[in-house]
ROGU-312100 format. One record per residue (C-alpha): residue in one letter; x, y, z; residue number from 1. Coordinates in nm, 2 decimals, decimal comma, padded with zeros to 4 digits. Layout:
BEGIN
  type       x       y       z  seq
     a       X       Y       Z  NUM
...
***
This chain:
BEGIN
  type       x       y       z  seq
     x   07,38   09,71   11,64    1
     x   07,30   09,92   11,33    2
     x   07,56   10,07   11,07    3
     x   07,53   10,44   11,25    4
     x   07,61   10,24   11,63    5
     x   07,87   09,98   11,45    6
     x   08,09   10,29   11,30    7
     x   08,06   10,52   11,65    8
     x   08,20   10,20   11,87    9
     x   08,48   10,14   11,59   10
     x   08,57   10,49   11,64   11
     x   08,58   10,52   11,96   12
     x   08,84   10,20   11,99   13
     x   09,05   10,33   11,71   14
     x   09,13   10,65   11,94   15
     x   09,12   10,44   12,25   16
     x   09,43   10,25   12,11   17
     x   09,58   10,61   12,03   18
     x   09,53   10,74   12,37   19
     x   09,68   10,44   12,48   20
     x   10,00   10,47   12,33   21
     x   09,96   10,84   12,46   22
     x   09,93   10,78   12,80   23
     x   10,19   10,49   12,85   24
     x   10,46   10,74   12,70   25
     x   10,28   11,02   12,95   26
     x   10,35   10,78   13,18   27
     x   10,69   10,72   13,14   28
     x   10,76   11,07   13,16   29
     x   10,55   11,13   13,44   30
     x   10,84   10,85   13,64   31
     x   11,09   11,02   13,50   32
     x   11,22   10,77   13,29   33
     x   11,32   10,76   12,90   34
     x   10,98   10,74   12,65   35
     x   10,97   10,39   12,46   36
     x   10,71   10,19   12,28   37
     x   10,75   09,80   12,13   38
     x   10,71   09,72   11,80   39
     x   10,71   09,41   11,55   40
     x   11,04   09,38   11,40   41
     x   10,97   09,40   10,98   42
     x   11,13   09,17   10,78   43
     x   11,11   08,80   10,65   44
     x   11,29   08,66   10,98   45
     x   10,95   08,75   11,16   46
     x   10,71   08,64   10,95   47
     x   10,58   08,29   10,97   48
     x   10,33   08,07   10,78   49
     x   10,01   08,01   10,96   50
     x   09,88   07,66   10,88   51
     x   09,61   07,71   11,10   52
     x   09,46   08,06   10,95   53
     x   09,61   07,95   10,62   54
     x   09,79   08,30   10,59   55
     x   10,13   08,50   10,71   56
     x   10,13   08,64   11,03   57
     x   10,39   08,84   11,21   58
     x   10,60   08,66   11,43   59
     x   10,66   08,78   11,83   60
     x   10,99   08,95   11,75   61
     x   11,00   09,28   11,90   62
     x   11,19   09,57   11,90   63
     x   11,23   09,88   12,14   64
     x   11,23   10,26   12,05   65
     x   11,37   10,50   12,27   66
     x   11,28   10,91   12,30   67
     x   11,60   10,95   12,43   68
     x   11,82   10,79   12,21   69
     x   12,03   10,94   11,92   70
     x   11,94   10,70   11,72   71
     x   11,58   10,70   11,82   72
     x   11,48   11,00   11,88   73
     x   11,39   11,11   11,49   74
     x   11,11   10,79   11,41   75
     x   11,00   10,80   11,78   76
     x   10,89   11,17   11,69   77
     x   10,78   11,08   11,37   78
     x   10,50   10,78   11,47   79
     x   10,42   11,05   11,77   80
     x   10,33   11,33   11,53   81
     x   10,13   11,08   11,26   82
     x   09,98   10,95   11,56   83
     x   09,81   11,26   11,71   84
     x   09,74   11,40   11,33   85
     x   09,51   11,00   11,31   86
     x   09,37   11,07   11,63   87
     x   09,26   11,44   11,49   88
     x   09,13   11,28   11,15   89
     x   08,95   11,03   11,36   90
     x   08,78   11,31   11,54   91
     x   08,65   11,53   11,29   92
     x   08,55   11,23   11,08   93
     x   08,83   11,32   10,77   94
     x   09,05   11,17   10,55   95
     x   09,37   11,24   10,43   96
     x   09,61   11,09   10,15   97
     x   09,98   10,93   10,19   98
     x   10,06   11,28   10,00   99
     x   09,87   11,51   10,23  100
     x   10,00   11,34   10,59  101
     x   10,35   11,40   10,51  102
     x   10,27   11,79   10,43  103
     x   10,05   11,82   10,79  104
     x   10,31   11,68   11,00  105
     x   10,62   11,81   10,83  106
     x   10,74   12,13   11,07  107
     x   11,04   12,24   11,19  108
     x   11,13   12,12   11,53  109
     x   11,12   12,48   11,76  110
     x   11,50   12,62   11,82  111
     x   11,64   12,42   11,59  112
     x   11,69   12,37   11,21  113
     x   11,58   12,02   11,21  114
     x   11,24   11,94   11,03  115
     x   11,01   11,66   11,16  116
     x   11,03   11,48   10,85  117
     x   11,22   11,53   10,52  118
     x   11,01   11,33   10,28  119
     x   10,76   11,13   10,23  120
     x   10,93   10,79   10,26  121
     x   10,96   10,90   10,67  122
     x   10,57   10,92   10,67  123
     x   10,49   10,65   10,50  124
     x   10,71   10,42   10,78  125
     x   10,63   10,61   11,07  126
     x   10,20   10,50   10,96  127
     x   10,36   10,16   10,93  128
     x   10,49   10,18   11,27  129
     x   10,13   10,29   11,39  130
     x   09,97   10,05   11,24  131
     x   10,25   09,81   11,39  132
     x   10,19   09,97   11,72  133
     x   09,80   09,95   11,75  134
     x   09,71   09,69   11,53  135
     x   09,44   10,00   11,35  136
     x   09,50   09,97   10,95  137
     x   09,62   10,27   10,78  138
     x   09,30   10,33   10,69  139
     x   09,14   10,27   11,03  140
     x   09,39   10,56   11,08  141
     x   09,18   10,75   10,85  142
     x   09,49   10,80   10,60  143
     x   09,44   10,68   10,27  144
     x   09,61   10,58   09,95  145
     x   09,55   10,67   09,56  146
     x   09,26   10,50   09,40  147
     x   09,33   10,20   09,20  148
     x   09,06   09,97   09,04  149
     x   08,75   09,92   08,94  150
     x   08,46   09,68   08,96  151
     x   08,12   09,60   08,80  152
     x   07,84   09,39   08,91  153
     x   07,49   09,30   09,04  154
     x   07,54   09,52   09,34  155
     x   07,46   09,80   09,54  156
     x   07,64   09,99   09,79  157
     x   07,57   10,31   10,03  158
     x   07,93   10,48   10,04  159
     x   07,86   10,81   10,26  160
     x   07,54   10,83   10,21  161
     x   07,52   10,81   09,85  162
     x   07,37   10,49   09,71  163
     x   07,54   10,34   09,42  164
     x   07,46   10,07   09,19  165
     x   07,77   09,90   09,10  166
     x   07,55   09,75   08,73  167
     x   07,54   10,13   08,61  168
     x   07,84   10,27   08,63  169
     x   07,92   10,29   08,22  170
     x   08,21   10,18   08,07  171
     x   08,47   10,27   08,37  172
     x   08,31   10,11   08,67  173
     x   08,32   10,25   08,99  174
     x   08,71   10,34   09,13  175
     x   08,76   10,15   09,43  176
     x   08,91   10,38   09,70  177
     x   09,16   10,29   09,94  178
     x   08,92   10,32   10,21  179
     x   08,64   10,06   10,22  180
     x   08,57   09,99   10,56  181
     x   08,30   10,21   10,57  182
     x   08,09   10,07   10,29  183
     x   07,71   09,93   10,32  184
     x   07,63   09,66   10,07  185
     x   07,27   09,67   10,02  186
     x   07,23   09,46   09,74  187
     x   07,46   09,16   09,70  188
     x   07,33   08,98   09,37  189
     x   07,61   08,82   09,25  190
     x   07,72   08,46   09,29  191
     x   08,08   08,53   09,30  192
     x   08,38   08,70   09,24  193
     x   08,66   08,78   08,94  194
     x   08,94   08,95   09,02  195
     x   09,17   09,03   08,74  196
     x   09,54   09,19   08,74  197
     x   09,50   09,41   08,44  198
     x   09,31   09,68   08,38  199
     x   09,24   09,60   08,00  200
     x   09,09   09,28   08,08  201
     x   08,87   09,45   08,29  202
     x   08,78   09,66   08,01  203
     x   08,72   09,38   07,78  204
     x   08,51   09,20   08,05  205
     x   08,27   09,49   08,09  206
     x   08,23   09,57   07,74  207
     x   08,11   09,21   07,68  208
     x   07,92   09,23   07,98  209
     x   08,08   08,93   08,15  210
     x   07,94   09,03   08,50  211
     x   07,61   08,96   08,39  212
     x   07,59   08,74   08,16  213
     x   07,79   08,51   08,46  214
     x   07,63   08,66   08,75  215
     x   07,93   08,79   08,91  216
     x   08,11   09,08   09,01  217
     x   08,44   09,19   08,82  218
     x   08,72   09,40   09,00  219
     x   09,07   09,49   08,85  220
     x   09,40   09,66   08,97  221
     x   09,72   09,76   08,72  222
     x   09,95   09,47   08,88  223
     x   09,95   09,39   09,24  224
     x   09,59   09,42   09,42  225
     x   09,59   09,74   09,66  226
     x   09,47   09,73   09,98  227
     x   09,16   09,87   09,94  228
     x   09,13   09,58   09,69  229
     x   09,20   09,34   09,88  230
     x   09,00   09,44   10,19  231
     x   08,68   09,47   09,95  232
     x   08,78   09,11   09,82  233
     x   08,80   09,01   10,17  234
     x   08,45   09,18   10,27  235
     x   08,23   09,06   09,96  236
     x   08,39   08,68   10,05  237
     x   08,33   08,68   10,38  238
     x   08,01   08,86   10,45  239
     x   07,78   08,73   10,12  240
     x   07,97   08,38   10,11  241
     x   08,13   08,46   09,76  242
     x   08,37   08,22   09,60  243
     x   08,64   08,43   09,49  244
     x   08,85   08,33   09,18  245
     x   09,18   08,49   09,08  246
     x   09,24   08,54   08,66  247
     x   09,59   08,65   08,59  248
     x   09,87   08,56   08,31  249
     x   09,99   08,27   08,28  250
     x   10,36   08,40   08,49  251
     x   10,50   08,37   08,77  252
     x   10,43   08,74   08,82  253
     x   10,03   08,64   08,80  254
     x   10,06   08,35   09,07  255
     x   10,32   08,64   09,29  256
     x   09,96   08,83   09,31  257
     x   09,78   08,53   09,36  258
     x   10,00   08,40   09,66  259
     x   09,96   08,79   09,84  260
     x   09,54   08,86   09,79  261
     x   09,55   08,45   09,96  262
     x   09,78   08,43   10,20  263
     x   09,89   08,78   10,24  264
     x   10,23   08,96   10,12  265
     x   10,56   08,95   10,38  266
     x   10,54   09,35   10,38  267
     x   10,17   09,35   10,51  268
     x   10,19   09,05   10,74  269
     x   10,06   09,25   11,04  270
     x   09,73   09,32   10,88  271
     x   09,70   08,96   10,71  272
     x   09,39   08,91   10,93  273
     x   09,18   09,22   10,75  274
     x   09,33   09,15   10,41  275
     x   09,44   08,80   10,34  276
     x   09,20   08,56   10,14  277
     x   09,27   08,18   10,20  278
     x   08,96   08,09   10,02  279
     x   09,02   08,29   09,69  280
     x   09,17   08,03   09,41  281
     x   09,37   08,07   09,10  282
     x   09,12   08,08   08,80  283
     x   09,46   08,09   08,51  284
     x   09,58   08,12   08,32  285
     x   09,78   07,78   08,36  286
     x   10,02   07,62   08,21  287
     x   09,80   07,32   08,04  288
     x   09,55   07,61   08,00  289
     x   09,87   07,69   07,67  290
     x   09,83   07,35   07,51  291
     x   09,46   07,32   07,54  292
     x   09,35   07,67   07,38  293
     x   09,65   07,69   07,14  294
     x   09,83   07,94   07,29  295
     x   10,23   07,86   07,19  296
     x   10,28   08,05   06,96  297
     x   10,24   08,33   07,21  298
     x   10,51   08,22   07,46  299
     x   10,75   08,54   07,58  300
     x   11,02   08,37   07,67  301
     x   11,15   08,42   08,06  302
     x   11,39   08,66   08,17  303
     x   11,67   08,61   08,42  304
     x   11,44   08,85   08,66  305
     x   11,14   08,60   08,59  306
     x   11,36   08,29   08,66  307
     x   11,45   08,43   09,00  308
     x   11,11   08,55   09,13  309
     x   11,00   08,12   09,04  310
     x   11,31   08,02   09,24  311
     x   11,18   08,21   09,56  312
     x   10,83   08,14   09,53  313
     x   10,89   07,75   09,47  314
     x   11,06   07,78   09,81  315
     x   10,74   07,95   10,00  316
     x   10,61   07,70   10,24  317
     x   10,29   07,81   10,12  318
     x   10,36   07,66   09,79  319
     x   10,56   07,41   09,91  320
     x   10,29   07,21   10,07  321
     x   10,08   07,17   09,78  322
     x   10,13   06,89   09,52  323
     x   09,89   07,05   09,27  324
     x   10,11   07,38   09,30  325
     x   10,47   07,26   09,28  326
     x   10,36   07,02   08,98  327
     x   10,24   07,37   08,82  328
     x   10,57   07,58   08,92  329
     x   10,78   07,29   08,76  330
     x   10,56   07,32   08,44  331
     x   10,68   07,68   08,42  332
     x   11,01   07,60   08,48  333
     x   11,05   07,36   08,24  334
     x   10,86   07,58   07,97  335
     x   11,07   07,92   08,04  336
     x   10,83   08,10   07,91  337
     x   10,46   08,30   08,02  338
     x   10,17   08,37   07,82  339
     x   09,97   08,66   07,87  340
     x   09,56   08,67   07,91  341
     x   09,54   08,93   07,59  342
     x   09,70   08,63   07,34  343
     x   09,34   08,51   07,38  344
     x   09,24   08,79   07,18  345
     x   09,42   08,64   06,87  346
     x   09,16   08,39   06,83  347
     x   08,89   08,63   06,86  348
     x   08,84   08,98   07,06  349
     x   08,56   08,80   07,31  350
     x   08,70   08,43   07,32  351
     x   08,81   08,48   07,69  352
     x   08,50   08,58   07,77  353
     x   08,23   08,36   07,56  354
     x   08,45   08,05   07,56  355
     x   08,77   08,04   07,83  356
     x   08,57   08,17   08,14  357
     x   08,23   07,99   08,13  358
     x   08,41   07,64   08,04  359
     x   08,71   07,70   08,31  360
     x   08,37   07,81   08,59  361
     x   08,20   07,50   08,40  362
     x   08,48   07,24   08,48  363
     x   08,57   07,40   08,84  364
     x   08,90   07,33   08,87  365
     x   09,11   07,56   08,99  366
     x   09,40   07,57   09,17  367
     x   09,40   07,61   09,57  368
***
């Protein structure tokens, strides 16, 4: 099945599960009886811990929407209006933003003063709700967030018929969009994958030219990975066989965006199989990584906000399980204190990338 055949046959499944959800409310009214769908209950008491897939997955709780029912009535209307505007995107092939959904579905309801939706925050649940409902991605659903990253490496892609080469793209890189399903790698010559929390280490990576000199490709975000990221991640891994390594500060904030691009965040359990990682591993920076390269002078000392976010991540099972892991969460605990990547910079602009990176990839170990 070519590229052209693969797209029309995801297409036509994405609006299949729309008409679906359609035609069993039809139904219901067709019976006479009161409109419903099932969905997931959210929240950490449905989520479990996978060991077999080695991510989060939603659990089988379920909960039960009524059209008729006060209490109801407003989200049921909600998902139904942002799931005929998908199955219109779908159709004419367009794409809309988070922004631009809530502005094409918000209408006042006809003899009365009530309005579909007030603000945004009622779209952006009601697309959860879809995604809940159908198991389609937002962005299967053809709605799409802000563009947030940027990568660099041996590689070339055709995004909408316009080929890009992922080596030229200057001193920004190209902006990943929230949207990558649709991408065709043509050239994959890269041997792996960085993926960096910061933006300005990015930067510094490019400028020195790290992707090639290593042979690998080099994406960022500002803080937690988006899901555009994520799914990229996912793709390159998966389809080329690419080792993916995770380079973040030395904080329990770092190892927070570790544990979701892995094993997937509680939020985004539902679409853990599309996003989730479990062969991505932490790169640093760790805590012996402090000691060995000097770094203690730079310590920033934890706050009560950092001390809680270790407690709760010491606890996932995730975590948990692992030996490695727990001996490295009880390093930071006993330390009280984070380093961040740019103290490397103190002992020279470029000694991340000429010295930390190629002697970390030369050792191998990294955490799992």
């Amino acid at each position: 099945m070519n590229m052209t055949e693969g797209s029309k046959s995801a297409k036509k499944q994405n609006i299949d599960a729309l008409n679906k959800l359609g035609q069993d409310i039809y139904g219901e009214i067709v019976k006479g009886e009161n409109p419903y769908f099932d969905l997931p209950t959210r929240g950490l008491s449905n989520v479990k811990y996978s060991e077999e897939k080695g991510i989060l997955v939603m659990g089988g709780g379920l909960s039960r929407r009524y059209f008729l029912n006060v209490g109801h009535v407003r989200k049921f209307i909600q998902t139904v209006a942002m799931a005929a505007l998908s199955k219109e995107l779908i159709q004419s092939d367009k794409h809309t933003s988070l922004r631009s959904a809530f502005y094409q579905v918000r209408r006042t309801i006809p003899g009365t003063k009530i309005d579909v939706v007030d603000d945004q925050t009622e779209t952006n649940k009601a697309i959860e709700d879809l995604e809940l409902i159908t198991d389609l991605t937002r962005e299967q659903l053809h709605i799409n967030a802000n563009k947030n990253g940027a990568v660099a490496g041996d590689v070339i892609i055709e995004d909408r018929g316009d080929v890009i080469d992922w080596s030229k793209m200057g001193s920004g890189g190209w902006a990943i969009p929230s949207n990558v399903e649709d991408l065709v790698f043509r050239k994959v010559g890269a041997k792996f994958v960085i993926y960096m929390e910061k933006a300005t280490i990015w930067d510094r990576m490019n400028e020195d030219k790290t992707w090639k000199k290593l042979n690998c490709i080099i994406i960022a975000s500002q803080g937690q990975a988006t899901r555009g990221i994520r799914r990229l991640l996912q793709r390159i891994s998966r389809e080329y066989k690419l080792p993916v390594y995770i380079l973040t500060d030395g904080d329990i904030w770092g190892i927070y965006i570790y544990s979701a691009i892995k094993f997937g965040s509680i939020a985004l359990a539902h679409a853990s199989d599309k996003l989730a990682l479990p062969e991505a591993k932490f790169m640093g920076l760790t805590m012996d990584d402090i000691d060995k390269y000097g770094l203690r002078r730079h310590l920033i000392k934890f706050k009560d906000v950092d001390i809680a976010r270790l407690g709760q991540i010491k606890n996932y099972e995730w975590f948990k399980k692992s030996k490695e892991w727990m001996e490295e969460l009880g390093k930071m605990e006993k330390l009280g204190a984070k380093v961040e990547l740019d103290a490397f910079t103190a002992k020279g602009l470029s000694f991340m990338t000429e010295h930390y990176l190629p002697e970390k990839l030369k050792e191998g170990k990294f955490l799992d």
